[in-house]
N, C-alpha and C positions, 0 to 999 in steps of 0.2 A: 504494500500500500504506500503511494507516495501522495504527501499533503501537501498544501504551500499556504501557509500564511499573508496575509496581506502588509505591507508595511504600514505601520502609523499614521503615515503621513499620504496622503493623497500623491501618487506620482501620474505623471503626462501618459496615456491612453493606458493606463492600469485596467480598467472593465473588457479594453479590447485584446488585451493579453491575457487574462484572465478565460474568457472566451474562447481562443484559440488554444490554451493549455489545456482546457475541457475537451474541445475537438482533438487534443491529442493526448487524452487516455487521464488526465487526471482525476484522481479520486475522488477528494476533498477539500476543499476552499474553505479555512476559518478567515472571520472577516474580524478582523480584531485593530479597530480603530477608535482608541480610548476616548479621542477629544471631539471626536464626529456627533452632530449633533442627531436628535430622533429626524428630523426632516434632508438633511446630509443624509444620512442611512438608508432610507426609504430610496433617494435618487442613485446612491450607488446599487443597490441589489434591483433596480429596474431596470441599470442598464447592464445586470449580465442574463443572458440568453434564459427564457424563462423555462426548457428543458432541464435547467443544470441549477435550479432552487432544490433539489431535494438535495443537493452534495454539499451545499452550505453549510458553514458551521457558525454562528452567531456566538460574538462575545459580549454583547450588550443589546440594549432595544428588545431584549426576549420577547416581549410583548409582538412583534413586528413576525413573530414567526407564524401565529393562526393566520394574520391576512395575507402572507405572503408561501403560506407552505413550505415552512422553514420549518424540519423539527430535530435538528439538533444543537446544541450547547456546550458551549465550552464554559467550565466553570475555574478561575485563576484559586492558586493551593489556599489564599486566604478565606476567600466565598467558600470556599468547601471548607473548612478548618469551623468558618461561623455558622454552618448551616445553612447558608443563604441560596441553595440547590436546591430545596425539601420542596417545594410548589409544583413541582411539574411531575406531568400525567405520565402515565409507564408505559406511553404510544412516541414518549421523546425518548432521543439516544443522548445523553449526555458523555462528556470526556471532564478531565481536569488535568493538571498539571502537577509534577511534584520536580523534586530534586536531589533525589537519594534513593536507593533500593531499596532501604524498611519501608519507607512511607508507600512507598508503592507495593510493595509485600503485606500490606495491610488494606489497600483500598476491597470494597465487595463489589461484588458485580453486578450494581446500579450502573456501573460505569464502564462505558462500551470500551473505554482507551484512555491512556493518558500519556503525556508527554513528559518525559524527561531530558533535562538537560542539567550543564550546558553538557552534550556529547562529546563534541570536541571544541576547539577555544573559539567563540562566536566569531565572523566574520563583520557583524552591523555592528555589533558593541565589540570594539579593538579592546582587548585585555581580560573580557570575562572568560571564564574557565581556562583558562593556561593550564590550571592546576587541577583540569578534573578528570575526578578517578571512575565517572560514571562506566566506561566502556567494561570496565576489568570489573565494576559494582554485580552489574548485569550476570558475573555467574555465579550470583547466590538470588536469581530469582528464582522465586518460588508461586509465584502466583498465578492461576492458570484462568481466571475468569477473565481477568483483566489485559486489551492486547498494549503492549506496550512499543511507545512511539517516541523515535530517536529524536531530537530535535538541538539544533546548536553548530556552527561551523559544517554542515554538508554539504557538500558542492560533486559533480562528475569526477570528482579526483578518490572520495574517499567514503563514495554511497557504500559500496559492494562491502566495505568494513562494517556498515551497519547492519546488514543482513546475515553477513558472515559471523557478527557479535551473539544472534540469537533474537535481535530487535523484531519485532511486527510489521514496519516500517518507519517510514523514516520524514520530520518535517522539512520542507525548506523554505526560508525566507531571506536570510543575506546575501547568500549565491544568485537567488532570482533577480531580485529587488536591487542589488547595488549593480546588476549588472549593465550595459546601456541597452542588452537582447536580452532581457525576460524569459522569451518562448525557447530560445534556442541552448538557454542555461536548463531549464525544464526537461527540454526533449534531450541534451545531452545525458541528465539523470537518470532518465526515463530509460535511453540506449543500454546504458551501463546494466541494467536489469534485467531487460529483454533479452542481452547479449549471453 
């Protein structure tokens, strides 16, 4: 399974590479833009291709996902830590995020997936995980409800190590997003798989 996050910040024909990554085999699109307003939100998810709303993943606006046939959620390690997930109907697929192998050795299986990182040393944030042990963490999982999803530094260079690791799949958003070809950093990931 490969996902792509969207970056924060609005870039130049994002909906239309978005689009075209779908047309070429993407799984999953979380839409994870903290400072987008509810009406920003509603204009981005109208302009991606209205076949490819059920592969959305909402990280805010939940509400936006009955009118718009959105039913899955990503919920951030804090929201889950407070409870702030308990609302929703057992017809949504939720994920969250952690950052160590206990805590993900402990999630239940409410939760379709969750993402860990950083995997390898981020690529958008220069400096975070230098130092992390996630990849070598990964052989003391033990959790079998929950699919577990690589996220942090992945790029066409060093996919195949996360599948090789034992991962579910794998996220990406710095390799796509800082790239100036989006689609073409994608479909290279994508290759690496298929291959």
């Amino acid at each position: 399974m490969i996902l792509v996050i969207t970056p924060e910040l609005i870039v130049p024909n994002e909906p239309d590479s978005i689009n075209q990554m779908f047309y070429e085999g993407l799984d999953l699109l979380h839409i994870r833009k903290p400072w987008i307003s509810r009406n920003e939100m509603i204009e981005f998810i109208t302009q991606i291709d209205e076949s490819f709303r059920s592969q959305l993943v909402l990280h805010r606006h939940y509400d936006l996902g009955k009118e718009y046939h959105i039913s899955r959620f990503h919920f951030r390690e804090t929201d889950r830590e407070q409870g702030k997930c308990k609302p929703f109907l057992p017809e949504n697929i939720i994920s969250t995020s952690v950052h160590d192998i206990r805590t993900y050795n402990t999630l239940d299986k409410e939760w379709e997936y969750a993402f860990i990182s950083p995997f390898f040393p981020s690529i958008s944030k220069k400096g975070y995980g230098a130092d992390s042990t996630i990849k070598e963490e990964i052989q003391s999982r033990n959790n079998p409800d929950v699919k577990l999803i690589a996220l942090g530094g992945i790029d066409q260079d060093n996919i195949h190590e996360v599948f090789g690791s034992g991962a579910d799949g794998a996220a990406l958003l710095g390799a796509v997003w800082e790239s100036e070809e989006p689609l073409k950093v994608f479909k290279k990931c994508r290759n690496v798989l298929m291959s």
